[in-house]
Structure formats: C-alpha cells, structure tokens
C-alpha positions as a Markdown table, in Angstrom:
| # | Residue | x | y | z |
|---|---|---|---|---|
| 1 | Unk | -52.6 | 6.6 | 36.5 |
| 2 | Unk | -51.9 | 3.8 | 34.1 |
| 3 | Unk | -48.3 | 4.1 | 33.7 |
| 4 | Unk | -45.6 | 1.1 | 32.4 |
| 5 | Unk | -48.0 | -1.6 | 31.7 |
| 6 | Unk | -51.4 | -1.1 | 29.8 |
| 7 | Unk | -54.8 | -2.7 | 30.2 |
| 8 | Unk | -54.9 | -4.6 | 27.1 |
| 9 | Unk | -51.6 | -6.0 | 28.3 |
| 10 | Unk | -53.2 | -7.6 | 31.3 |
| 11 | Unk | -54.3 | -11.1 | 30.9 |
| 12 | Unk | -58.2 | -12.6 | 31.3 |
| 13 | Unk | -59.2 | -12.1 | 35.1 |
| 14 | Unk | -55.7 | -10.1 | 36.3 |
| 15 | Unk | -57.2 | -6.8 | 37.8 |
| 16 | Unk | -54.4 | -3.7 | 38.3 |
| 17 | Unk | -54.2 | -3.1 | 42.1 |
| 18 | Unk | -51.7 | -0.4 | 42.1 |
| 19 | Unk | -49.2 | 1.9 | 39.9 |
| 20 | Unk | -47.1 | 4.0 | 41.1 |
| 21 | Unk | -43.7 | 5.8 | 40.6 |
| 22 | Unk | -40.5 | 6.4 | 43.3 |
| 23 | Unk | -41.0 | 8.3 | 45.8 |
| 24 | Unk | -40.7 | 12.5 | 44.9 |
| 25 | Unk | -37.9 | 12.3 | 47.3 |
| 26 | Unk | -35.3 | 11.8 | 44.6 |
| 27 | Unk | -36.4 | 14.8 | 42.6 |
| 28 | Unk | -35.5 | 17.2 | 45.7 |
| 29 | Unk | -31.7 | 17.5 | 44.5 |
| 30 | Unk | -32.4 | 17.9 | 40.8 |
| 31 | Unk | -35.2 | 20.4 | 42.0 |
| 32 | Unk | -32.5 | 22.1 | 44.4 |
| 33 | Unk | -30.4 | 22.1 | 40.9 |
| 34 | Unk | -32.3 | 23.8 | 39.1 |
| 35 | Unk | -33.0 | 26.9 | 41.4 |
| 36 | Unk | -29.7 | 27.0 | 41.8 |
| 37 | Unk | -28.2 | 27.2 | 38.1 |
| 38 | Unk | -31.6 | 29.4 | 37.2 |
| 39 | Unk | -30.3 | 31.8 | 40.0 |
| 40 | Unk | -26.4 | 31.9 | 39.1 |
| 41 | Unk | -26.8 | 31.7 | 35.6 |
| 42 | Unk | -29.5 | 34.8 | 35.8 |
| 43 | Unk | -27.0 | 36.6 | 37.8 |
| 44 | Unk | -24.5 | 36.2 | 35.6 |
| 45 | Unk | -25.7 | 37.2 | 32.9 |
| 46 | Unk | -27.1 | 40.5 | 34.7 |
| 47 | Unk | -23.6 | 41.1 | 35.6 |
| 48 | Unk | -22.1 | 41.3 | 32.3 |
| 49 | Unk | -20.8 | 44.3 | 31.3 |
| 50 | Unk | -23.3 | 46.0 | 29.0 |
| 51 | Unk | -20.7 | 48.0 | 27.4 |
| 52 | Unk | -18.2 | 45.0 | 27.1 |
| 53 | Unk | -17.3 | 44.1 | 23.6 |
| 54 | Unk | -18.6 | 40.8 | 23.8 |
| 55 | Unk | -21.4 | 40.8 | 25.9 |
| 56 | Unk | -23.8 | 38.9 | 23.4 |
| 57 | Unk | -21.2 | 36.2 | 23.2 |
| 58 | Unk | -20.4 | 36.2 | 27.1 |
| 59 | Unk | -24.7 | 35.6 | 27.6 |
| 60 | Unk | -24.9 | 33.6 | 25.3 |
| 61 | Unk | -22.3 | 31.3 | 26.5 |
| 62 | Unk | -23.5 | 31.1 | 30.3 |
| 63 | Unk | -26.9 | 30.4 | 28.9 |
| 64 | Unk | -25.3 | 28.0 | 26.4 |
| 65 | Unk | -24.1 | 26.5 | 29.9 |
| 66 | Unk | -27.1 | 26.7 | 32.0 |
| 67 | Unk | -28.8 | 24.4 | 29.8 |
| 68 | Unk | -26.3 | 21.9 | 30.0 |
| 69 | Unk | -26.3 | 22.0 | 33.8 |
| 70 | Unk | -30.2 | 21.8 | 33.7 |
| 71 | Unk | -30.2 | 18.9 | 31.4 |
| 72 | Unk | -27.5 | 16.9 | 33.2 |
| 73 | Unk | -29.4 | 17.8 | 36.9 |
| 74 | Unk | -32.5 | 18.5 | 36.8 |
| 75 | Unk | -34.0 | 16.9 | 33.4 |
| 76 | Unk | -32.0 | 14.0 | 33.3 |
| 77 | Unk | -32.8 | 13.1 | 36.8 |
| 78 | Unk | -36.7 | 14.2 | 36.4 |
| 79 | Unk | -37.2 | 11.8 | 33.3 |
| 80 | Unk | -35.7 | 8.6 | 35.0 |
| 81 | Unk | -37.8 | 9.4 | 37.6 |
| 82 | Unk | -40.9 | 10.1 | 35.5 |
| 83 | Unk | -40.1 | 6.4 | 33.4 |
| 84 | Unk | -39.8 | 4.6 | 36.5 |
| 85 | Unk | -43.0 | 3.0 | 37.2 |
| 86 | Unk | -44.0 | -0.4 | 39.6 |
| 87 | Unk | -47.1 | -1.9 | 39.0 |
| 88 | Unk | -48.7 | -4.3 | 41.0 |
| 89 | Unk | -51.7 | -6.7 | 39.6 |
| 90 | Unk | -53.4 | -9.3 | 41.1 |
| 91 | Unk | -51.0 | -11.8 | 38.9 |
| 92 | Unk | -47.6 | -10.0 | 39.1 |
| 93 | Unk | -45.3 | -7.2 | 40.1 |
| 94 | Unk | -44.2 | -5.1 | 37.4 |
| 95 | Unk | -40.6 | -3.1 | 37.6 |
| 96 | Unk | -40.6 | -0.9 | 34.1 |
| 97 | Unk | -37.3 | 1.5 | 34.1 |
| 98 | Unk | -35.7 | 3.6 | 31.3 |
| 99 | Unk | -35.6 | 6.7 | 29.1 |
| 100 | Unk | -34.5 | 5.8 | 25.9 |
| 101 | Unk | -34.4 | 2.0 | 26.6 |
| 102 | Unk | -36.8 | 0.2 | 28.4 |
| 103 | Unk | -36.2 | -2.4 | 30.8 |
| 104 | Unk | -39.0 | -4.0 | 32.5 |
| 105 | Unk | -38.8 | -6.9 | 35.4 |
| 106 | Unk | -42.1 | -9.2 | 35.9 |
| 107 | Unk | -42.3 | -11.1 | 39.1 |
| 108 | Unk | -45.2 | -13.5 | 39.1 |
| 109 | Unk | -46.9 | -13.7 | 42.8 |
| 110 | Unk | -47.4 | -17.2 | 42.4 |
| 111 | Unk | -42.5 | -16.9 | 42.2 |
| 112 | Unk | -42.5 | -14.5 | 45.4 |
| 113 | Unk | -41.0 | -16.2 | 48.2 |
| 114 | Unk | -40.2 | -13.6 | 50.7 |
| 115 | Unk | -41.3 | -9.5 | 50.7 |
| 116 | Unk | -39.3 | -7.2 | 52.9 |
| 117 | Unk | -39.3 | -3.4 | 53.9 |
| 118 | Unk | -36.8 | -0.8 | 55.4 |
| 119 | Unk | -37.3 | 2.7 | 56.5 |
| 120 | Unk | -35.0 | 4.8 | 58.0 |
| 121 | Unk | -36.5 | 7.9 | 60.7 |
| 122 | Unk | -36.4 | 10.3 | 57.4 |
| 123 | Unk | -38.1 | 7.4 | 55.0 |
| 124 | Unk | -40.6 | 7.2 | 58.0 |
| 125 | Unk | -41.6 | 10.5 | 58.5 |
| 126 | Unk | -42.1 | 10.6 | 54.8 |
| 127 | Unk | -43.7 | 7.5 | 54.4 |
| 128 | Unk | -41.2 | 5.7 | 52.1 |
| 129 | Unk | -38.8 | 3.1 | 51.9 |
| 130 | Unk | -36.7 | 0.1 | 50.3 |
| 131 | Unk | -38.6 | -2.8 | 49.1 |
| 132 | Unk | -36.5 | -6.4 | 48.9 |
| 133 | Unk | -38.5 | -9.2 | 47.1 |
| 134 | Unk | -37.4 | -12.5 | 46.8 |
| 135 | Unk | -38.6 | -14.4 | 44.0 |
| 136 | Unk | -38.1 | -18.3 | 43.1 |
| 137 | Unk | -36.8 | -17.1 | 39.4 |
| 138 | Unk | -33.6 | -16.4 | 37.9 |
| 139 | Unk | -33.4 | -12.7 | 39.5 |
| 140 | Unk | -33.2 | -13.9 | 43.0 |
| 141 | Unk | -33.7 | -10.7 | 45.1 |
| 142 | Unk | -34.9 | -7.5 | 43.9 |
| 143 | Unk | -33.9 | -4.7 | 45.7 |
| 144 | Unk | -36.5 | -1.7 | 45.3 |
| 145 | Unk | -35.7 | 1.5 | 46.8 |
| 146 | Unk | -37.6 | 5.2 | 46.9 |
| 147 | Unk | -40.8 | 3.4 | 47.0 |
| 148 | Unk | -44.1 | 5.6 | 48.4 |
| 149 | Unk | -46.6 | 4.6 | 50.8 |
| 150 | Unk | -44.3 | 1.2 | 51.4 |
| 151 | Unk | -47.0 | 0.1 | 54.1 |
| 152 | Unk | -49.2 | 0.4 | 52.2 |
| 153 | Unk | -47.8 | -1.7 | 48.9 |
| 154 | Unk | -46.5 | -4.4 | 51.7 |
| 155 | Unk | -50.1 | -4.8 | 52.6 |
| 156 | Unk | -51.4 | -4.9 | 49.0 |
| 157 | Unk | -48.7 | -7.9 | 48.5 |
| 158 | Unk | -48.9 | -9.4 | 51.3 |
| 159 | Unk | -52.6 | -10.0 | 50.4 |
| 160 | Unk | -51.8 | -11.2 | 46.7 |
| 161 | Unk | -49.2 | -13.4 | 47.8 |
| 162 | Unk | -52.1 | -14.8 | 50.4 |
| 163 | Unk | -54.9 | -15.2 | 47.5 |
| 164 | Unk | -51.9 | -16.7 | 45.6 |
| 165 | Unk | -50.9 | -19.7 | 48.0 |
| 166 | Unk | -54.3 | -20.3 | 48.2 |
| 167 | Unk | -55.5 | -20.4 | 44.8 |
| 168 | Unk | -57.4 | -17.4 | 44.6 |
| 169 | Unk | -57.5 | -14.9 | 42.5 |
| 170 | Unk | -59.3 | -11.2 | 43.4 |
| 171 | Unk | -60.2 | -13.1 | 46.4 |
| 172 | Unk | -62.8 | -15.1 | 44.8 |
C-alpha cells in the first residue's frame, strides 16, 4: 500500500517501514448511516401512494434527500478516512490528512523526543489506539488517535528512534 507519500519522494538510503490508514473503527457509524438511510428512504418511497398525484415528485424528493444524508454520513466520513494516511520511514513519520486540501505533518526521527500510547478495553480488544509523539520542532505534541496495530507501530518507532540516537540507519 503506498498511500500519502511516494517512493520517488523518499530520499537516498530512507527505506518505507510502514503505511497505514486509521483504524476501520471510525467507518462503523458512517457504515451504520448508510443502512440506515438505504433502509428508510427505500421504505419510503415504497410507501408512497401509487395513485397519489404526486408520487414522482414525492420519490423523487426522498431520494433527492437520501443522497444528501449519504453524502454528509457515510461518504463524507469514508473519504476523510480513506485520505488519512501515516507513514513511517526509516527517516521520518509522515501524517498526510485531507480531501480537497492536503495537509501533511513530517516528524524527523532524529526531532522525536518522547512516543506514547493509550488504549482503552474496546481499543484493546480491537487492537487500536491513540498515539502522542513529542517532537523537538515547532508542533510540540502530536496527538494521533484511531491508529491500528498501535503495538505494533510503537515497536517499529521505538526501533527507528534507537537506530536514530545511535547513528544508524536500517540498522546498518
């Protein structure tokens, strides 16, 4: 998956570790959204009179309707997810965010002062959880939440931060 930051935007030696996206936790509500607006507006427009004067105005307005609502909670919500992406290289952490505008945070490992996780018993059981770096720049804390397999990417920095302090790079 090569999402948010290409290969030829990596510099000489710098080697992609990870890339990865929030956690699909925050696409159960706009999921729950859209079986629920599929559902009502389906019913609705069973449920118009057939023999009503304006029936084709009456469907066409709750479909007109239904795709608002489906825009607004479940697409909306889906594509800010989708263009949310964290990368993590062996040079720097990578926070890319935005639909329409992009907005993308760099944190050099050699900056990272401090990396911090919290779970909660439903962010465990699903593996997830809020990710707090502390860089030396002018952000100061960066507060990462929704992020998958969090052990995991705490190990993988954790490590770079290591080969960092000591002035290696891919462990060499």
């Amino acid at each position: 998956m090569r999402m948010t930051l290409p290969d030829h935007h990596l510099t000489q030696g710098e080697r992609r570790i990870r890339s990865f996206h929030p956690h699909w936790k925050r696409l159960v509500v706009p999921f729950i959204a859209l079986l629920l607006i599929v559902a009502a507006s389906g019913a609705a427009i069973y449920f118009v009179p057939a023999d009503w004067e304006y029936t084709n105005y009456a469907r066409i307005a709750v479909a007109v309707v239904a795709v608002l609502l489906l825009t607004i909670w479940s697409f909306v919500p889906y594509l800010r997810w989708k263009n949310t992406g964290y990368v993590l290289t062996t040079h720097r952490f990578t926070i890319s965010t935005g639909v329409l505008n992009k907005s993308t945070d760099e944190i050099p490992m050699a900056k990272v002062n401090t990396v911090s996780s919290d779970q909660t018993f439903f962010e465990r059981l699903l593996g997830c959880g809020t990710l707090s770096v502390e860089s030396a720049g002018d952000r100061g804390q960066i507060v990462l939440r929704d992020i998958p397999h969090i052990q995991d990417v705490r190990t993988d920095l954790f490590r770079l931060l290591e080969d960092a302090a000591d002035g290696e790079i891919d462990g060499h």
